[in-house]
N, C-alpha and C positions, 0 to 999 in steps of 0.2 A: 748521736755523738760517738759510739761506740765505732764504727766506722769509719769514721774520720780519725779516731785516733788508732786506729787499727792499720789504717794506711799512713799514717805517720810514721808507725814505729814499723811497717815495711821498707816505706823510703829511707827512713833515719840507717837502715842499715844497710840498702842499697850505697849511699853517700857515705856514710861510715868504713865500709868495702872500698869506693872508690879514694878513701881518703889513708887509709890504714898506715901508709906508709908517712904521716906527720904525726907527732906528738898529741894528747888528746888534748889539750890546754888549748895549742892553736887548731889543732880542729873546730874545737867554740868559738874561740873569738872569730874566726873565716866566718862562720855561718850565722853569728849573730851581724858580722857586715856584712854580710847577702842580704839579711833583712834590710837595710840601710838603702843597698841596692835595687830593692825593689819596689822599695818605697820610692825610690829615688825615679826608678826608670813610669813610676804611675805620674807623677809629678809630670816630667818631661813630656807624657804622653798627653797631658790635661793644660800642659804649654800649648803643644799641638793644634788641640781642638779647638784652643782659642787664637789661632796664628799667633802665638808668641814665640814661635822657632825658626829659626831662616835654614833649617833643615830639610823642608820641603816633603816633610812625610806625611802623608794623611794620619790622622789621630780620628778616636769615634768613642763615643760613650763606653761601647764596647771595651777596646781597647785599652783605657783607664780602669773597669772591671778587670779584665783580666791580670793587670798587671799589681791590682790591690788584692786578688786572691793570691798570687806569686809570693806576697808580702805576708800573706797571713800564714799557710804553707811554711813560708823560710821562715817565722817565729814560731810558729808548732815543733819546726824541725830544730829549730837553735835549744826552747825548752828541752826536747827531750833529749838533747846531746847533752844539758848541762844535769838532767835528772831522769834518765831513763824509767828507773821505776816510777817515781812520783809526779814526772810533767802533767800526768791527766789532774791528779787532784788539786796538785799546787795551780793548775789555769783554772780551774772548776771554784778555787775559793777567792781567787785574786778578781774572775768572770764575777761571782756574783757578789764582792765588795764595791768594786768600779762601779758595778751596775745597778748600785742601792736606790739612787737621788731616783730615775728611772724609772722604777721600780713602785717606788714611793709615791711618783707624781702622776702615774698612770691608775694607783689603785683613790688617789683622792680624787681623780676626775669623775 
């Protein structure tokens, strides 16, 4: 994990850099809809694969992957624009509240 959010808060200020010249309020909300976007563009992609698009683009398991790590990336990167210091713990406690039921049902089995 250490890693991962280590390249977070590289990117967070590569994108912060490219963004400098907007207010930091809509800095967040932009990149908390990037997240929306990318969720949006796995979606589209998982239309694809099922010919539900008269787009004509090939779509592949693959490609619905990549586009739900885009999504996870763009909410790492939105937390830690809205909490720099704190995005790692505040996901790390909210990660393992979500992830109780889970958790619970894998240790009764």
């Amino acid at each position: 994990m250490d890693d991962l959010w280590d390249d977070i808060t590289k990117l967070s200020a590569v994108c912060r850099k490219a963004g400098e010249h907007l207010p930091d309020e809509e800095l967040k909300a932009l990149q908390v809809g990037k997240v929306a976007e990318e969720a949006s563009e796995a979606m589209h992609a998982l239309h694809g694969l099922k010919g539900l698009t008269t787009c004509g683009d090939a779509h592949s398991w693959s490609k619905v992957q990549n586009d739900l790590v885009g999504a996870v990336i763009a909410a790492l990167l939105a937390m830690h624009y809205v909490d720099p210091e704190g995005a790692r713990a505040t996901f790390e406690e909210i990660f393992h509240r979500r992830t109780r039921r889970g958790r619970e049902a894998a240790d009764a089995a």
